[in-house]
C-alpha positions, 0 to 999 in steps of 0.5 A: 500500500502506498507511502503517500497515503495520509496518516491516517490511513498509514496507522490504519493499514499498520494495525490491519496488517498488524492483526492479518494473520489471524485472519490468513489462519481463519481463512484456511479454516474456512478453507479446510471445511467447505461448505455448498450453498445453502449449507454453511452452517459451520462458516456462520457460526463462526462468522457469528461468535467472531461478530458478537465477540467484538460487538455487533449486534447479529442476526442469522437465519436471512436467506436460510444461512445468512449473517448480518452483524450491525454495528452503530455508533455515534447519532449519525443516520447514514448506512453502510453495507458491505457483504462477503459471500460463504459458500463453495463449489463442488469441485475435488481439490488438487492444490496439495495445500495443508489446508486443503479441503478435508471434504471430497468433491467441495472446494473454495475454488472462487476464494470465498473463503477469503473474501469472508475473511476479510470482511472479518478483519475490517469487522475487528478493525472498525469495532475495536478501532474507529469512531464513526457516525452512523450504522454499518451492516455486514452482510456474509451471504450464503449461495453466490454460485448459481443458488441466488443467496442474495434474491433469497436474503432480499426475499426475507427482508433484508433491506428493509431489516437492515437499511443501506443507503449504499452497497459494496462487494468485492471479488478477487481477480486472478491476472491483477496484481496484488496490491491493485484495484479495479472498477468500471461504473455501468454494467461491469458483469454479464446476466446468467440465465439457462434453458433446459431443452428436452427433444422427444423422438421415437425410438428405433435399432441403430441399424433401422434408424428410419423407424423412428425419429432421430433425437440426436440429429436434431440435438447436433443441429442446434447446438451448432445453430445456436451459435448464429443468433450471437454471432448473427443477429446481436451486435458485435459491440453488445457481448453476448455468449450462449454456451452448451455444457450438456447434451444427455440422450442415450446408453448405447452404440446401436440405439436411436436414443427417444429423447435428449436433454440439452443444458445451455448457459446464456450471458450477456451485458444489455438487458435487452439482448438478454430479453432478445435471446431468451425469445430466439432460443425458444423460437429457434428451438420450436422450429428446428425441432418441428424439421426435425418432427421432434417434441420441443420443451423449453424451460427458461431460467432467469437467474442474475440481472446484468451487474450495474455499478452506480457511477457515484459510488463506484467514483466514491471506492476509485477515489477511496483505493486511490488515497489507499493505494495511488493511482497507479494502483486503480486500474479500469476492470471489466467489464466481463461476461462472468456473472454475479448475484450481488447484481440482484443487490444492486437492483434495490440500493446504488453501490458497487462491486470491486476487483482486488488483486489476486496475483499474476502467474504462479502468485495466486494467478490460477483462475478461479473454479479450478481444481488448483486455484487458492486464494492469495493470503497477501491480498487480504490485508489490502481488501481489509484496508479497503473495506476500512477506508471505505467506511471511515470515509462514507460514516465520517 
């Protein structure tokens, strides 16, 4: 962190960096005992005895598994929230680490273990060592990955349980360096939607295939059609990416399968391309499978909204990470087709999300939902620092 920073900000980032590795230790705990959405009952309690123990006030239960811990001092009216996400992915870990998983086939393989474990060092730091004017609410949300923690914590109230005139996240960027942050206002991650496809043939001997009618040939052809409607039809300079992870039919070599699912991802960065694929997926599907006298089913699944930083909030953390860090260190990031539901957040209240570095190659650069990924323990104490910067500068 730079030299420059004011001294204020200097005796902070020493009494952070003073306390990180108690942090780091809790971090590999967490890391050691992964826990899938909706299921992270062992990181809450923790996260909880941590809070209460420092003086917050806590409350669980918010999207199933959730913790919020609020901490109020002086009589100012303003409120801040800032949430971590728990959970992990159901990925065999092959980092060898001594803290490694202790739990086969979970993994904190998108460094949620430590984006808690940073908020829990800016929880300690703020209690224990700043007088602010104002409430602030620490949000630790079960079920980032694909489950939608942050609707469903939304779902039980949690804004109008704990008010928050404005919202932050943050995520750790593997290719950025540690010690770097980076930002971009407007849409800075992609919607997440899916569409289930079941085609229904008839069956037939794989020496006879005119017997029936063939699943798999109607399957191939839209997988591979699919692609023209980005390719095609969305502008070149509107991201838009459909993917198809799954095509599940038959058990044998001589057998016209009777029927096929197809798994498809859909992303994009305007609202309106999302609303204009989910028609063209559904109208391309229907005609492909009548060529092909198939049965066509669509389930469509809405899952996150394109992720929208606010511009004045996201101009409120650049200038927070630049007194922290120095320009040099701020970097435009994104925007990129990854999603997040941290979006569904920034729906209902201004804020915005931010990259933290990671590291760049062997330190702490392997991408994240990988088998080897870790994250890097170096960039805790800078996210902190942030997270501390961030509240003293909005409760001030």
């Amino acid at each position: 962190m730079t030299e420059s920073a004011p001294a204020h900000l200097r005796r902070s980032i020493e009494a952070i960096e003073a306390i990180a590795p108690e942090f780091v230790a809790i971090r590999r705990q967490i890391h050691a005992h992964p826990e899938l959405a909706f299921e992270e009952r062992r990181t809450g309690d923790l996260v909880a005895e941590l809070l209460t123990a420092w003086g917050y006030e806590v409350h669980r239960g918010l999207g199933t598994t959730g913790v919020v811990g609020r901490l109020r001092k002086g009589l100012g009216t303003r409120t801040l929230g800032i949430r971590a996400d728990m959970d992990a992915l159901p990925i065999q870990e092959k980092t060898g680490l001594d803290y490694a998983s202790t739990l086969p086939g979970k993994m904190h393989a998108c460094g949620h273990d430590g984006h808690t474990a940073i908020l829990l060092c800016a929880a300690r730091y703020l209690a224990e060592s700043v007088d602010f004017n104002g409430t602030l609410n620490l949000i630790f949300q079960p079920a980032e990955e694909n489950e939608g923690g942050a609707l469903r914590m939304l779902e039980d109230g949690l804004f109008e349980r704990f008010p928050c005139d404005e919202i932050y996240a943050l995520h750790n960027a593997p290719g950025l360096p540690v010690g770097q942050i980076g930002l971009i206002a407007g849409p800075a991650m992609a919607s997440f939607d899916r569409a289930t496809v079941t085609l229904t043939g008839r069956s037939a001997h794989g020496a006879m295939p005119h017997h029936g009618i063939d699943v798999m040939q109607g399957a191939a052809s839209m997988v591979l059609g699919l692609q023209s409607i980005v390719s095609r039809e969305i502008d070149a300079l509107k991201s838009a990416v459909i993917t198809v992870g799954s095509i599940q039919a038959g058990a044998t070599y001589n057998v016209v399968p009777e029927s096929a699912t197809i798994k498809i991802g859909v992303r994009a960065l305007d609202p309106k391309v999302r609303t204009y694929i989910e028609t063209r997926l559904r109208d391309f599907v229907a005609a492909q499978a009548q060529s092909f006298q198939l049965q066509a089913e669509v389930v469509y699944e809405r899952k996150y909204p394109v992720l929208v930083n606010h511009d004045r909030q996201t101009e409120r953390a650049r200038e927070v990470a630049v007194r922290l860090l120095g320009e040099d260190n701020v970097v435009s990031r994104g925007p990129v087709m990854g999603s997040e539901d941290f979006a569904c957040m920034l729906e209902h209240r201004p804020g915005a999300y931010i990259r933290l570095g990671n590291g760049l190659g062997q330190d702490g650069g392997c991408m994240v939902h990988n088998p080897l990924y870790d994250f890097n323990d170096r960039a805790l104490p800078v996210g902190a620092a942030f997270w501390a910067s961030l509240t003293q500068s909005y409760l001030a």
